[in-house]
C-alpha positions in Angstrom: 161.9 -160.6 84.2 158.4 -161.0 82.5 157.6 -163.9 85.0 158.5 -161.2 88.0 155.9 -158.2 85.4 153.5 -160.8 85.3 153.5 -161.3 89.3 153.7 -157.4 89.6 150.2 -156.7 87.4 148.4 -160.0 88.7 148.5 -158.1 92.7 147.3 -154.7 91.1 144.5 -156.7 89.0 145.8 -155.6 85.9 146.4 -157.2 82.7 149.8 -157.7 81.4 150.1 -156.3 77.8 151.3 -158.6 75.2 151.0 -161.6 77.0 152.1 -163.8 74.3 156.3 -162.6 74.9 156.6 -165.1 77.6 155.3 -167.9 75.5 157.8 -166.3 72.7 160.8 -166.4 75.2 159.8 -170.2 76.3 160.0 -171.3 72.7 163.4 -169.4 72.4 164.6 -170.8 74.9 163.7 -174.7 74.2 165.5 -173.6 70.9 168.0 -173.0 72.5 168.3 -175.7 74.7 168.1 -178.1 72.2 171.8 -176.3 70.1 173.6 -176.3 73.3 172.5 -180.0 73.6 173.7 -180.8 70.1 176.7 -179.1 70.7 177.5 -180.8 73.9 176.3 -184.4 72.3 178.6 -183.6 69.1 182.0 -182.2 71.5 181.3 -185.5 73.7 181.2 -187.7 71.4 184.6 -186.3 69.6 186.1 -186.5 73.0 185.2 -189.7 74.4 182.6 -191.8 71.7 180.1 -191.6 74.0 176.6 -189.5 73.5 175.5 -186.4 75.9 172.2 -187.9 76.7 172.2 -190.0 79.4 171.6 -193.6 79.0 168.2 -195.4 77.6 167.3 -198.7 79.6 164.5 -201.1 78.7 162.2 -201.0 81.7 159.6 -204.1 81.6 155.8 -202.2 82.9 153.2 -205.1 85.3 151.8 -206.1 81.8 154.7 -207.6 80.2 155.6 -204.6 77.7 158.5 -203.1 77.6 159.7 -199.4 77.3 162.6 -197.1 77.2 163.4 -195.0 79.7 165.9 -192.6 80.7 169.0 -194.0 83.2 169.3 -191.9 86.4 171.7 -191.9 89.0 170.3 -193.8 92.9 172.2 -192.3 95.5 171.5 -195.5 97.9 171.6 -199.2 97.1 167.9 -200.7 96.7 168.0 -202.7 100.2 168.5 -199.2 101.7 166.4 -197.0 100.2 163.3 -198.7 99.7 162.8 -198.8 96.5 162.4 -201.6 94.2 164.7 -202.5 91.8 164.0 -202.5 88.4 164.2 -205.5 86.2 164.6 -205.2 82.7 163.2 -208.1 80.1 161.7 -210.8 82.2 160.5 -214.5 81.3 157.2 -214.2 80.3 154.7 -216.7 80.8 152.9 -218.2 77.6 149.7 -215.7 78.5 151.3 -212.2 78.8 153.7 -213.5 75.6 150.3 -214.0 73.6 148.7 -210.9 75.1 151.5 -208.7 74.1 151.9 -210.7 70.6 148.3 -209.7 70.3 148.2 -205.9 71.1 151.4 -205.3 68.6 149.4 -207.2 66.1 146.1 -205.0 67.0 148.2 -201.7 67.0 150.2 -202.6 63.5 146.6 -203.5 61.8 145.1 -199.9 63.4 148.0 -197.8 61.6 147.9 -200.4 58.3 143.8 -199.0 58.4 144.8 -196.1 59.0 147.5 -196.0 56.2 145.1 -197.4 53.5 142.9 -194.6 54.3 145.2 -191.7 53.8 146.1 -193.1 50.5 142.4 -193.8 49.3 141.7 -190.3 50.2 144.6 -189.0 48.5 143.1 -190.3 45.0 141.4 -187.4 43.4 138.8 -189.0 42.2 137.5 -190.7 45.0 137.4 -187.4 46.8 135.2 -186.1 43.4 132.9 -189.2 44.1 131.8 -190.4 46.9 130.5 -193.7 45.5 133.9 -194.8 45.8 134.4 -193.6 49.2 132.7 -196.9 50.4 135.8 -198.9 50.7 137.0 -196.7 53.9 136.6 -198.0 57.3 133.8 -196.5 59.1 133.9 -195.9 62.8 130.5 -195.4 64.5 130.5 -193.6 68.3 126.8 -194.0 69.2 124.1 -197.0 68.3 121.9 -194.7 66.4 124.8 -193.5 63.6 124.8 -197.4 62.8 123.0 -198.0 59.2 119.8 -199.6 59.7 121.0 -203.2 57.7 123.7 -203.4 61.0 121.4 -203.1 63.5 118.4 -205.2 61.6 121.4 -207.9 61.3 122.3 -207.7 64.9 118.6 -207.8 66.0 118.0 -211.1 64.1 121.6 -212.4 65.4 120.1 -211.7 68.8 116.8 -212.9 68.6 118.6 -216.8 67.2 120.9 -216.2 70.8 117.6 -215.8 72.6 115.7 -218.8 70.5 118.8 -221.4 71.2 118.9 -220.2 75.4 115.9 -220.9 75.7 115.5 -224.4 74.1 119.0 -225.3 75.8 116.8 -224.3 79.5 113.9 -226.5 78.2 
């Protein structure tokens, strides 16, 4: 019914008062969804031991990782319909093992950083004084935020590159 009002006063160029009821209903309704889903997973699983949600399988992606995703029901065998088959955990060779070992390793050190962080921030008196604020990772978007001891460091790294290039091409 609102979606229909709203229709109405878009053709006569008018605004629809209190637009923020549908956005209300929407949320009332998700609400909803989600107890008749809880019902209907609780009744289910009284009646047969098996969960309302339909079935989680582990999907391998082009790069080796692999995700969850919902089962759904082909209406045609593979062959038939054209579309390929999906395959769940696959032999890995020894690179895409060591890349994937790598990026969980990267992603558990990120929230471990990011941990530490919210708990040295937590302290009261490091938020009091900022001289002991120092031990928090820094992140820098542009060259120019950088403190002037990085870049001077980088410079001189750069300029021992340069000096050993051009010996090596002599």
């Amino acid at each position: 019914m609102l979606l229909t009002m709203r229709e109405a006063y878009k053709i006569r160029y008018m605004e629809l008062p209190n637009p923020e009821r549908i956005d209300r209903v929407k949320e009332s309704m998700d609400n909803i969804e989600i107890v008749v889903h809880e019902r209907n997973d609780a009744y289910l699983q009284l009646e047969t031991g098996k969960s309302a949600s339909p079935p989680k399988r582990k999907i391998t992606s082009f790069a080796g990782f692999t995700y969850e995703v919902s089962a759904n029901e082909h209406y045609g065998q593979p062959e038939v319909t054209g579309v390929k088959k999906e395959y769940e955990v696959p032999m890995l060779d020894d690179k895409a093992y060591l890349f994937q070992k790598l990026w969980k390793e990267k992603e558990h050190l990120k929230e471990q950083i990011r941990l530490q962080d919210e708990y040295l921030l937590e302290d009261p008196d490091r938020s009091e004084n900022p001289e002991l604020l120092r031990g928090l990772r820094r992140h820098f978007d542009r060259v120019e935020d950088l403190p002037e001891q990085v870049v001077a460091r980088r410079r001189k790294e750069k300029q021992n590159i340069d000096k050993i290039q051009e010996e090596k091409a002599n």
